[in-house]
C-alpha positions in Angstrom: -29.8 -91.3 20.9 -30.4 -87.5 19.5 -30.7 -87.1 15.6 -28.2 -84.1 16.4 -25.6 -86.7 17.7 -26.2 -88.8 14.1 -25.9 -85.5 12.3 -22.3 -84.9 14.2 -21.2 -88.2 13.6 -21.5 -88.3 10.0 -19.9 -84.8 9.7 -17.2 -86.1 11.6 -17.1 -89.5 9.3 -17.2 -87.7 6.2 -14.6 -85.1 6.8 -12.4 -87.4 9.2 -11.5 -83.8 10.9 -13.2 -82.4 14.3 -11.9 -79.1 13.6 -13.3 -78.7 10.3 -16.7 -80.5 11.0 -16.8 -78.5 14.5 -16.7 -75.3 12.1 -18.8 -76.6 9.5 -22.2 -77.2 12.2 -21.6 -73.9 14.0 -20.7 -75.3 17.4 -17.5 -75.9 19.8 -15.2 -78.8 19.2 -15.6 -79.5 22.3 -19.4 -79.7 22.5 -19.0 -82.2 19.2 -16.7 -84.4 21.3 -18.9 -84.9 23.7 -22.1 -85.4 21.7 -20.5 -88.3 20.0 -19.0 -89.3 23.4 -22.1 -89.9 24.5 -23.1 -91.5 21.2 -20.7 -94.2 21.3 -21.4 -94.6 25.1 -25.1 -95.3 24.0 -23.9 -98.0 21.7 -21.1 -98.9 24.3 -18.6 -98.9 21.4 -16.2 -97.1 19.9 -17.3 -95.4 16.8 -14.0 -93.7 15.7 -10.5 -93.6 16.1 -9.0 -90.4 17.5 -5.3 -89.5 17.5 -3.6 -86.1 17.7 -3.4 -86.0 14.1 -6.3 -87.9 12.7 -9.7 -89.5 12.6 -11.0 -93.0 11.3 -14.2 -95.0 11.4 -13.8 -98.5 13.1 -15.8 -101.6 12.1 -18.7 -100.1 14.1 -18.2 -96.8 12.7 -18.4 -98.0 9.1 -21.2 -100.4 9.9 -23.6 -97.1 11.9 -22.6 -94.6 8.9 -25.3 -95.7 6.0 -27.8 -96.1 8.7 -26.8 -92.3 10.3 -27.3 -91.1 6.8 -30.5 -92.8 5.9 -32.4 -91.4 9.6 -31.1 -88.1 9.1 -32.6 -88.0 5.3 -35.5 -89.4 6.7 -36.2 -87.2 9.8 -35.8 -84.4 6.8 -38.4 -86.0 4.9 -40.9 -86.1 7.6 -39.9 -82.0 8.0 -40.9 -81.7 4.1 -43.9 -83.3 3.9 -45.4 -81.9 6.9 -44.5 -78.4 5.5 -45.9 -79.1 2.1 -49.1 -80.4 3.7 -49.3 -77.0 5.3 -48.9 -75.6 1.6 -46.3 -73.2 2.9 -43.7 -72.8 0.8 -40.8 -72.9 3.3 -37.4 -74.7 4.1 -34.4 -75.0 2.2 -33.9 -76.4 -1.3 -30.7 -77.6 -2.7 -30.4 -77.6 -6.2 -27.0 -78.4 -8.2 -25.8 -77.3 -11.4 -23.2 -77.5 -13.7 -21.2 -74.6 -15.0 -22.4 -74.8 -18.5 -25.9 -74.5 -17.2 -25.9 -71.8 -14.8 -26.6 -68.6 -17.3 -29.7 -70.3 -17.9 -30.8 -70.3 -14.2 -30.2 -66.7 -12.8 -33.9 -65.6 -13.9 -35.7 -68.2 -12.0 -33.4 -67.6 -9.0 -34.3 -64.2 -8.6 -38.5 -65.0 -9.6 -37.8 -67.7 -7.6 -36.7 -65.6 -3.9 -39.0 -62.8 -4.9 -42.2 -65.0 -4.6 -41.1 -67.2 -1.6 -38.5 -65.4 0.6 -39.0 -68.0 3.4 -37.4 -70.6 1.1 -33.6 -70.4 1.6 -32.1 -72.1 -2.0 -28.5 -73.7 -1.9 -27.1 -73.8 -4.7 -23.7 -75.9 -5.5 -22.1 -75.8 -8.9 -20.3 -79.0 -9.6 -19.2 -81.1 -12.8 -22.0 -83.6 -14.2 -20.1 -86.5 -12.4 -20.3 -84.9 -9.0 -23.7 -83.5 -9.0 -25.3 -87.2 -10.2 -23.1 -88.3 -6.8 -24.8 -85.7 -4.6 -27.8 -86.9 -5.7 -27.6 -90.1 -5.5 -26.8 -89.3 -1.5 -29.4 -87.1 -1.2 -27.5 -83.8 -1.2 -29.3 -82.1 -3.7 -32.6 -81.9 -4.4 -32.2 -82.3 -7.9 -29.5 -81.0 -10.7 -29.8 -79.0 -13.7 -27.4 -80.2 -16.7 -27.1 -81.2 -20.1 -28.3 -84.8 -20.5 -24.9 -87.1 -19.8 -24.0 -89.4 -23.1 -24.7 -92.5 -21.1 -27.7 -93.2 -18.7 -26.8 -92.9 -15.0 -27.9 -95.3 -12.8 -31.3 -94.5 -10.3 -31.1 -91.1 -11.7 -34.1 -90.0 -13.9 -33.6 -86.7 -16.9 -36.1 -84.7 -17.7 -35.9 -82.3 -20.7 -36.4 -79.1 -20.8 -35.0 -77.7 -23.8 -33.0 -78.7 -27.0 -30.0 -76.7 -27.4 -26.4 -77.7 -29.4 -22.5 -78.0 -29.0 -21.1 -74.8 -30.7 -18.1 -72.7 -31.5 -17.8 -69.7 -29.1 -15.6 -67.2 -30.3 -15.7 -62.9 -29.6 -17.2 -60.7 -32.1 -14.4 -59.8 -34.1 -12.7 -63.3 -34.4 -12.3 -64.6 -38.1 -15.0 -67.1 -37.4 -17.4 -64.6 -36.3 -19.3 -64.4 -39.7 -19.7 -68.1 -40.0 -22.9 -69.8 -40.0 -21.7 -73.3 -39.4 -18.2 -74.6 -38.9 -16.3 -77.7 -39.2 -14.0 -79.6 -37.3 -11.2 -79.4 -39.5 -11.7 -75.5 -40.0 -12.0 -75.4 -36.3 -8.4 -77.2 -36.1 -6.7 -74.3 -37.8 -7.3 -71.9 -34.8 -6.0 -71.6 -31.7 -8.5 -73.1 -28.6 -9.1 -72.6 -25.3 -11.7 -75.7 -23.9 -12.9 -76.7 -21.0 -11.3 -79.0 -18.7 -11.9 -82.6 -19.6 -15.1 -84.0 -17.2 -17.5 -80.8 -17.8 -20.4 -81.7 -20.0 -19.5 -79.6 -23.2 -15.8 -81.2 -23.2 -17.7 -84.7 -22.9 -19.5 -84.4 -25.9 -16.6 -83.0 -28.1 -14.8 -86.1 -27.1 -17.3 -88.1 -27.7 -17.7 -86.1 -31.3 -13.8 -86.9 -31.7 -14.0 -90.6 -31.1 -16.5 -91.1 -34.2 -14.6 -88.3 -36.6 -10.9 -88.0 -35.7 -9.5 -84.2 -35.5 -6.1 -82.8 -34.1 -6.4 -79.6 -32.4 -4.4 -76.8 -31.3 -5.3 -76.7 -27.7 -3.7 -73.8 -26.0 -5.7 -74.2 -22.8 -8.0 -76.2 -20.6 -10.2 -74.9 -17.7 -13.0 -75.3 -15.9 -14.3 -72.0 -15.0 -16.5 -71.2 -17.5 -17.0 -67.2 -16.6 -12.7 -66.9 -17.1 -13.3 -69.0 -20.7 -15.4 -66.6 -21.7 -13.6 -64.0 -20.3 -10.8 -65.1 -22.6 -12.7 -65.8 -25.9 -13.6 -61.9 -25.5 -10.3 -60.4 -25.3 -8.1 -63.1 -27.5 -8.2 -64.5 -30.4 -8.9 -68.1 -29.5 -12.1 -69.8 -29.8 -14.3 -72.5 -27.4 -16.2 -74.9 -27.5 -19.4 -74.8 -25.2 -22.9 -75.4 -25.2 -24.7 -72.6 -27.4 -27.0 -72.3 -23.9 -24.1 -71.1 -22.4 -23.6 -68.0 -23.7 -27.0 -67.1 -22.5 -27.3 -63.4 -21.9 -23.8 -63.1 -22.8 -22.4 -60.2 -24.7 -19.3 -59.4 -27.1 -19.7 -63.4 -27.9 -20.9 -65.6 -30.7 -22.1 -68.9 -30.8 -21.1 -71.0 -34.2 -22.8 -74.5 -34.5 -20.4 -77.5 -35.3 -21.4 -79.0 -39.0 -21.6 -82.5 -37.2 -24.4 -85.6 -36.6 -24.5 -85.2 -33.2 -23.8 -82.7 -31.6 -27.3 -81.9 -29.8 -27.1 -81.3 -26.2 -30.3 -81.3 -23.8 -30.9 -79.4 -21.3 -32.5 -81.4 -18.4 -33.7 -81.5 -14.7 -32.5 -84.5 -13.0 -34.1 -86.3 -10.1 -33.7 -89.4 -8.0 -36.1 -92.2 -9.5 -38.4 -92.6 -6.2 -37.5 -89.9 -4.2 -40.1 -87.7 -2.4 -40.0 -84.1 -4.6 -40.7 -80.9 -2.8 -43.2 -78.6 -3.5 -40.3 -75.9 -3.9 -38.7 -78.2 -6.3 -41.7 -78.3 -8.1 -42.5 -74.8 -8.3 -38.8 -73.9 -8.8 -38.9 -75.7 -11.9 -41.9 -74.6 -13.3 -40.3 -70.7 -13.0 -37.8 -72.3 -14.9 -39.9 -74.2 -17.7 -41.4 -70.7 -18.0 -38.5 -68.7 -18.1 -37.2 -66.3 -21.1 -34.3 -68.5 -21.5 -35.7 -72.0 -22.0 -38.4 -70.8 -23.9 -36.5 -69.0 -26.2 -34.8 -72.4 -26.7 -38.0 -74.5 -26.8 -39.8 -72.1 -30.0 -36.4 -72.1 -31.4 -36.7 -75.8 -32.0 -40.6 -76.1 -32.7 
């Protein structure tokens, strides 16, 4: 048995497509056949379910999948910790993020490749609820998002700055002057908010559950660039965490007169899982960066 053969097979198990998986690892479809031909000949089993138009895992399939998945993270480990005993900065890190977070990152990304160009970073932005998934397989290294309203389970937060849920609007809106603002002097404008799931929404809804407001929602997405895209060249207003806006011209941020409405900004690990000396120094660029420590003396 060849880790490479594991590797195929849970590629193959996860998107239940040789053609796409065959794409996805860079090789022929059929070399992939054959390496997990000669997989399931090891085990003399079948492992998966061919027909012309689709793939499934049999019993065996299902019951070598968690087991593929836990070698193959652990053959990686071995690759990390032998690096980092080396102290050579080197490998690949994989970091997620949400979208509400990522103005906050690009400073440290580019410190970040600067000082250690032999470290390739992958970088997936997801909602909160997919990123703590991907983590909790072992997909990401970590995540970097506003801490979630309820604890999620084997995954530790650690906080890096304070920030606050806040009315964006464009320079020359109405509410532009404002200093604080209301929910029910928020209701009598027009809003475009993001798409229920992402971390700002959460925490308006969760806002909304205590003190009850009807809004005049005109729009809902979740691509947070387009939003504010939108809130420059309309009328209509968001609501988004103030970090957000980050760097971001021809917007204001407006903080909502509520109890509540703090939002953290946090790394996120895996309680007991091994951390990388890239991760490590990844997020100490980042715990020195303009942007969270603008944050941090803002609230000191």
């Amino acid at each position: 048995m060849e880790l490479r053969q594991l590797k195929y097979f849970v590629k193959v198990a996860e998107t239940l497509s040789f053609s796409e998986s065959a794409k996805m690892l860079c090789v022929t479809q059929s070399t992939l056949s054959q390496q997990i031909k000669q997989l399931e000949q090891e085990f003399d089993t079948t492992l998966l379910l061919r027909t012309s138009r689709s793939v499934a895992l049999t019993e065996a399939g299902e019951e070598l999948l968690p087991y593929a998945r836990r070698t193959i993270r652990d053959a990686e480990l071995c690759t990390d910790r032998i690096n980092d005993l080396k102290m050579a900065l080197c490998g690949t890190l994989n970091i997620g993020v949400t979208y509400s977070f990522g103005p906050i990152l690009t400073e440290t990304l580019v410190s970040f490749m600067k000082l250690y160009p032999n470290v390739k970073l992958n970088i997936f932005y997801r909602p909160m609820a997919e990123l703590m998934e991907m983590l909790r397989r072992r997909e990401v290294d970590f995540a970097l998002a506003f801490k979630p309203t309820l604890p999620v389970e084997d995954v530790m937060s650690h906080t890096l700055f304070q920030s606050y849920l806040a009315v964006i609007v464009g320079d020359m809106h109405p509410l532009a002057s404002r200093e604080r603002i209301s929910l029910p002097d928020l209701s009598r404008y027009d809003l475009a908010l993001p798409a229920k799931g992402l971390q700002a929404r959460n925490t308006l809804d969760g806002i909304l559950e205590r003190y009850p407001c009807r809004f005049n929602i005109r729009m809902e997405l979740n691509e947070v660039n387009i939003l504010l895209r939108l809130i420059r060249q309309n009328h209509l207003a968001t609501v988004l965490a103030e970090a957000t806006i980050h760097s971001e011209s021809g917007v204001k941020a407006i903080p909502v007169d509520i109890p509540g409405n703090e939002m953290e900004g946090c790394v996120h690990t895996l309680r007991g899982a091994y951390m990388k000396s890239s991760m490590k120094e990844f997020v100490r660029l980042l715990s020195d960066s303009v942007a969270v420590r603008e944050r941090v003396n803002a609230w000191l």
